[in-house]
Structures are given as structure tokens and as C-alpha cells.
C-alpha positions in Angstrom: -70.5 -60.7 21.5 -70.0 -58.9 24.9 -67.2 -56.3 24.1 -64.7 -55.6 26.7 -66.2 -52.2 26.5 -69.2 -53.0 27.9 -67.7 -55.4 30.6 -65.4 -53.2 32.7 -64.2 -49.7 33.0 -61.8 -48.6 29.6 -58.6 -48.2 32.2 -58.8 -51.8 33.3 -59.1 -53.0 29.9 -55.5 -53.9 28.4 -56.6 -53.4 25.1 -57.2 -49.7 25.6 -53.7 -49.2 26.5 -51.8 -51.6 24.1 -54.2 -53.1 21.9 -54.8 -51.9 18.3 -55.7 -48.7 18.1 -54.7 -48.2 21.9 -53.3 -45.6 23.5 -49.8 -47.3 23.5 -50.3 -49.8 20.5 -46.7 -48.1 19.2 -45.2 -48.5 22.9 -46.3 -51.9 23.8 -43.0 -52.7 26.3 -42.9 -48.9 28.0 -46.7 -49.0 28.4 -46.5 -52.6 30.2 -43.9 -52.0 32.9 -44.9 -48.2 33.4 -48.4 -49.4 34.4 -46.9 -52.4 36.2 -45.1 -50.0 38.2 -47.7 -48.2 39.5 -50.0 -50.3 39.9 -47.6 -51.1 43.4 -45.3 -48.5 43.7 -47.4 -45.6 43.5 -50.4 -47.6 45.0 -53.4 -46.9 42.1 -54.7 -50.2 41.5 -57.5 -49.4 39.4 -54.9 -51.0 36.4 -55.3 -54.1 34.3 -53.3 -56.7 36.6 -53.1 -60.2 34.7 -55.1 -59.5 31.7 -52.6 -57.0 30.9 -49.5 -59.9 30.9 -51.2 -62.6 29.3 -52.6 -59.9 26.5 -48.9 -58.6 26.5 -47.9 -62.1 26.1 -50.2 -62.5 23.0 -48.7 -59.7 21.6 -45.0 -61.1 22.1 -45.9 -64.2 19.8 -47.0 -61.9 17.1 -43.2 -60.5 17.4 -43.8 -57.2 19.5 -42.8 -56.9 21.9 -40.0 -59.6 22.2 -41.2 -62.1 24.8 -37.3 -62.2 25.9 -37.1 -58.8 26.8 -40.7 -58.6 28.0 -40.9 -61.4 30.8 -37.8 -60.8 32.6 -38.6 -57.0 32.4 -41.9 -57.4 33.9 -40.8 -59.6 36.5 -38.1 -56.8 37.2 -40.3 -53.7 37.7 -42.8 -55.7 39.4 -40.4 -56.4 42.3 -38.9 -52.9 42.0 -42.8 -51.5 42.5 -43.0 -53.4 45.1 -40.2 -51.9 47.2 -41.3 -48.6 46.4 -44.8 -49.8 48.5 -42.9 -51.5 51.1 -40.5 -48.4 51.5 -43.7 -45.8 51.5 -45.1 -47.7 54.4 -42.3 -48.2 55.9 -42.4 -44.0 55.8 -46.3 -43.1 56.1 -46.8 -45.8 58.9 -50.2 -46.3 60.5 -51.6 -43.0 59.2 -51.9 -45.6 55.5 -55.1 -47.3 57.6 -56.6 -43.1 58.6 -56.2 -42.2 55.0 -59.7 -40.7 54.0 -61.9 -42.5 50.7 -61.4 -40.3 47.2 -62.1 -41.9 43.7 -59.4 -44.5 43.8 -58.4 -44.9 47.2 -61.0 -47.0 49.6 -60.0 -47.8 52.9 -62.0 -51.0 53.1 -58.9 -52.2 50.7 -55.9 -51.3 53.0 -58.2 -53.1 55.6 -59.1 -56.6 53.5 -55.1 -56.4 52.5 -53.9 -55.9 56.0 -56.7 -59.0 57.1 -54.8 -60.8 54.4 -51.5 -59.8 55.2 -52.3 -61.4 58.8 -54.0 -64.5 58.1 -50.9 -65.9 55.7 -47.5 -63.7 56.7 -44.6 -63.4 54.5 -46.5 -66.1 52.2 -49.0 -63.1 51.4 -46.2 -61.6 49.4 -46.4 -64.5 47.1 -49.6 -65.0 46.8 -51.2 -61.3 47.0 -49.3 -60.9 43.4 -52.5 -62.7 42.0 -55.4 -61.0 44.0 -55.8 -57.6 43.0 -56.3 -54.8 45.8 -54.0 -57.3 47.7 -51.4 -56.8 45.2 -51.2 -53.1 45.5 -51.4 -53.1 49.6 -49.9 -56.1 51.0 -46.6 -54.3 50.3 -47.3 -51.0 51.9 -49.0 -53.3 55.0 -45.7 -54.9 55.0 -43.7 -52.0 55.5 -45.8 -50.4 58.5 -45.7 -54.0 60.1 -42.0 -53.6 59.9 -41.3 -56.8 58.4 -37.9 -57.5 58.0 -36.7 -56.5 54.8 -34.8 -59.3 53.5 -37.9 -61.7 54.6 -39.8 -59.5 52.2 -37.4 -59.0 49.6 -37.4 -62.9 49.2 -40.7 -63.5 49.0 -41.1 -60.8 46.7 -38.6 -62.0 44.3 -40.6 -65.2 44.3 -43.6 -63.6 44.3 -42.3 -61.1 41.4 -40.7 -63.8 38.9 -44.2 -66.1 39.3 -46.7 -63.7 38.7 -44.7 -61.1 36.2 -42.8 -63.6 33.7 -45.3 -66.6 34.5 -48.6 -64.8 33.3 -46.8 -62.8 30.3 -45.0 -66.3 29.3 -48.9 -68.0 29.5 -49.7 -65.6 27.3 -46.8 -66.0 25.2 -47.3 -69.8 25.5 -51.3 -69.7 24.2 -50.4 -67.2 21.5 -47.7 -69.8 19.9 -49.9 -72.9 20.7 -53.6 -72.0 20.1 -54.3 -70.9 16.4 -56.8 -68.1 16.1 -56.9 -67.1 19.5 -56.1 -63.3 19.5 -60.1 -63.6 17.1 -61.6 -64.2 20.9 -59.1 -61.9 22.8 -61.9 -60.0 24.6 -64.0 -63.1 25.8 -60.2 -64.3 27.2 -59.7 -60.7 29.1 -63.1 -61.1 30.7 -62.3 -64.5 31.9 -58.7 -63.4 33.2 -60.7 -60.4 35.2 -63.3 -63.1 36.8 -61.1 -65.3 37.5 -58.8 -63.1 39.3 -62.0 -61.6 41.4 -62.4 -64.8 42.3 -61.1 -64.4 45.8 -62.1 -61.0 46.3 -65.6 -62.3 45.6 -64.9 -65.2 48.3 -64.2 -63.1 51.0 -66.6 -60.6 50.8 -69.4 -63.7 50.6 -67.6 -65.2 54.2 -67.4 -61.7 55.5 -71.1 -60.8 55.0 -72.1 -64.4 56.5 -69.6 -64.3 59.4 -72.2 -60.9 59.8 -75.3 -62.6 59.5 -74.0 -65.2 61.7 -72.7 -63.2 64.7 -75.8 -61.0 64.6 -78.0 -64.2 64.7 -75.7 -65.5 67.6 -76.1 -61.8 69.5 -79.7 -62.0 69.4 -80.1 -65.3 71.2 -82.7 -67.9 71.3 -86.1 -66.5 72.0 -87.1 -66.8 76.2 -89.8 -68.8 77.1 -92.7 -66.8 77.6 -93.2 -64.9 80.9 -97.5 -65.8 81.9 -98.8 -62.4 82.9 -99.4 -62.2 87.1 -102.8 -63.5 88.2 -103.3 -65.0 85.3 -103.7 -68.9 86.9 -106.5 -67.2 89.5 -108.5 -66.1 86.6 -108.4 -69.0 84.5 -109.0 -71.0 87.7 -111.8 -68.8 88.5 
């Protein structure tokens, strides 16, 4: 069987911080939000994103933590990360888009996001809860466009409550109704992970075509061809 190990990176894998024999397998709850947390409002978001809930989740039907504590604490912090981002662009401004590439910050991210942010407006705060990257920038983007705050703020409830109790109360949900399923836990932590690159994966495919295309559309047709001078004398010659 492919191990989780061998499929990703140890810190995005949710069982390396909270599984057994994790680093937080005593401090299941703390661990969740804490990483949550920064995942936005400290803007790292090399950090398991969904797998994280729904293995939190599974965890909850097994008794710990308790999923009534857990959901509604998730969604919490995720909203309260949030600000933090909105409030730090709303502080760094533009400079967010000169910041310089290190280890875990890429630029091309704060670019895509912003991109994002554009194409779908206050909706992005919903939806960039489920596409990671988007999830940790949008909010910063949001604060150097100057959004107004209680535009945001609503979204980001909405956006919050969805994507913070929803996935960690799937999780729940499978763990009470599928028997047996924590046995293929790892193979369910890949999927989560592909299926949340999904759109990542999308728009890098159109933004390499879009490439190809207006470099094919630069180029032109081929002229016809010029006939060298002199040439009709010597052929009629």
C-alpha cells in the first residue's frame, strides 16, 4: 500500500501531527485549531488543510476529541485566522506582491490568489476556503484591496462555518457511518489532498495553454514567399 509517507511531505500529513504516535496524538483539539490558525493568520500554508478536518473528524467518532467541541471551534479560529490575514494586508499593503521567494513563501501564490481574488470578488472568500494557497492569500489580497470589512467579514463567516465544521463533521459523519474505515485512513488523506489540488492543477494547465496560445497567436501565419529579383528573366531565359 502507498503510505502517506511516501505520498507528500510529513508536515502536510495530518497523521504526523495527530495521528497515533503523532506529534500531538495527546492534544488532538489544541493541535487542530493551532495549525488552523496559522495556516491563515500567520500566512504558512505548507499545513494539512482538509485532510486534517475530515482525519480530525474520524478521530471525533472514536470519542476524542468531542465532535461538539471540535466543529464549532474549528469553524471559530478559522474565521479568527482569517482576520488576522485580512488585518496584516490591510497593514503591509502592496509591498505583500514585492515580498522576495524563501522556502515557504512563493510569490507566484500571492499572484494566482490575487488572479483569484479578481476573477470571483467577495465570493472568493467563500470559496478560496477549499483551494489551498487561495486559502492562505485571498485574505491578505483582501485587505490590500481594501475591501470593506463587513463585506468580508460576512463572507468569511460563511466561508468559515462551511469549510471548518462542514469537512470536520464529514469526517465525523464517515467515521459513525462507514465501519472499518480509519483501516484505509491513508489512501482517504491522499484522495482528500488530490482532490483539493484539483483546481490548483486546473489553472496552471489553462495558464500554460493561454501561453502556448498567445505565443502561437504572436508569431503569425507564415508570409507567402517573397521570389528572389530576376528570377522570372532567368527562368524565362
Amino acid at each position: 500500500m502507498i503510505t502517506v509517507a511516501a505520498a507528500m511531505p510529513h508536515i502536510l500529513d495530518p497523521m504526523y501531527w495527530i495521528g497515533q504516535g503523532g506529534l500531538f496524538e495527546h492534544a488532538v483539539l489544541p493541535a487542530i485549531l493551532v495549525i488552523v490558525f496559522i495556516e491563515t493568520g500567520l500566512l504558512f500554508p505548507l499545513l494539512p488543510g482538509e485532510s486534517l478536518l475530515v482525519t480530525g473528524g474520524l478521530l471525533a467518532a472514536a470519542g476524542n476529541p468531542d465532535i461538539r467541541v471540535l466543529a464549532p471551534a474549528v469553524a471559530v479560529v478559522a474565521i479568527a485566522g482569517d482576520q488576522t490575514g485580512y488585518f496584516i494586508g490591510r497593514k503591509i499593503g502592496p509591498a505583500l506582491f514585492n515580498k522576495e521567494d524563501s522556502r515557504f513563501f512563493k510569490k507566484h501564490h500571492v499572484t494566482e490568489s490575487h488572479a483569484f481574488f479578481e476573477k470571483y470578488g467577495p465570493a472568493a472568500i467563500i470559496l478560496a476556503r477549499f483551494v489551498p494557497f487561495a486559502r492562505t492569500f485571498v485574505p491578505p489580497i483582501a485587505g490590500v484591496s481594501y475591501m470593506r470589512y463587513p463585506v468580508y467579514l460576512g463572507f468569511d463567516i460563511i466561508g468559515g462555518v462551511l469549510w471548518g465544521a462542514g469537512m470536520t463533521l464529514t469526517g465525523y459523519y464517515l467515521g459513525t457511518k462507514v465501519p472499518g474505515i480509519t483501516d484505509h485512513l491513508e489512501l482517504i488523506i491522499v484522495g482528500i489532498l488530490f482532490v483539493s489540488l484539483l483546481p490548483a492543477i486546473f489553472s496552471v494547465t489553462k495558464a500554460y495553454l493561454n501561453r502556448r496560445r498567445a505565443a502561437a497567436e504572436s508569431a503569425g501565419p507564415a508570409g507567402p514567399a517573397v521570389e528572389p529579383a530576376g528570377a522570372e528573366e532567368i527562368t524565362g531565359a
